[in-house]
Phi, psi and omega in degrees: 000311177294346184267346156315297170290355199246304181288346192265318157308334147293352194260284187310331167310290212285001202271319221285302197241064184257351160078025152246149187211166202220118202224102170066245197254345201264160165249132169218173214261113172283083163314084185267150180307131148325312162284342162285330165289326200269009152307352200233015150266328165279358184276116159312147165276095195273002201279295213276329158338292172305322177282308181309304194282344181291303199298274152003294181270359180273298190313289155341280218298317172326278199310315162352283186283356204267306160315309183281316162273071153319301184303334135336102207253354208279333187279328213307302215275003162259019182232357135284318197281323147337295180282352139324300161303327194262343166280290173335315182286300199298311156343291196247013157273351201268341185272293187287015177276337191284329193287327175290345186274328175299313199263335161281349179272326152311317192301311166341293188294328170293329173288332176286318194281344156301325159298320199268351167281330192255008162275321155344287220278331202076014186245203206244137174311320166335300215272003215246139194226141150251188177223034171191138192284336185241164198291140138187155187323125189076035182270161163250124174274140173229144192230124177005254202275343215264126125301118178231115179292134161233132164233129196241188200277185191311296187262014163068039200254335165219164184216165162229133154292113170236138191278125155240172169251115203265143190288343177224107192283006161263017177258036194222136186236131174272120153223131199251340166206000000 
């Protein structure tokens, strides 16, 4: 049940950016650039930065007043109830931090095999789109006109490249940043 429940929610995680979307009656397709993946691999989390750092200075200025008014009990108990907040905030931020760290070491790998197809290929990473931020069986690679299905062996250790053709190319959308 639990390995179920594990796969089945990686499916829903991975789903979101599998780079097909579906516009009206038609389905098309997304690519992303290389340099787009590594922008959208590199983004800090600024919501918990800020909250972390909001939290932080209530804890200061608190702990402040609370030393200078010992006899006050009103700083004591908000610079606990302060320092509550930021384990509770941190708490329940520390699980997407692990799913971002998960998804970015796919996004990575995806990015190594990309570096090692346009060392292939002889081309500039600039030309090279996939079409999933993370490896999986049957990804598509794009090179100016040439489409490539990638596949690898049992542990992903190796890939092959088959050209493939997608039946309507106005259904494939570049998006570089």
């Amino acid at each position: 049940i639990c390995a179920c429940l594990v796969g089945s929610e990686m499916c829903i995680r991975d789903s979101c950016y599998t780079g097909r979307r579906k516009i009206g009656e038609g389905i098309y397709m997304n690519f992303y650039s290389y340099q787009y993946l590594i922008d959208h691999n590199n983004e800090p989390n600024f919501l918990f930065i800020i909250g972390i750092i909001i939290l932080a200075a209530a804890i200061f200025i608190t702990s402040l007043l609370y030393f200078r008014n010992r006899s006050d009990n009103k700083y004591r108990d908000l610079l606990i109830i302060f320092a509550l907040g930021i384990i509770l905030f941190i708490g329940i931020n520390y699980n997407n931090y692990e799913q971002q760290l998960d998804i970015n070491n796919k996004t990575n790998q995806t990015l190594e095999l990309m570096r090692s197809v346009a060392k292939d290929k002889k081309l500039s990473t600039k030309h090279l789109y996939s079409n999933s931020s993370s490896l999986n069986e049957g990804m598509l690679i794009k090179s100016g006109d040439n489409i490539y299905r990638v596949s690898f062996d049992n542990n992903q250790s190796s890939y092959t490249l088959t050209k493939a053709n997608i039946i309507s190319s106005q259904e494939i959308k570049l998006i570089n940043k």
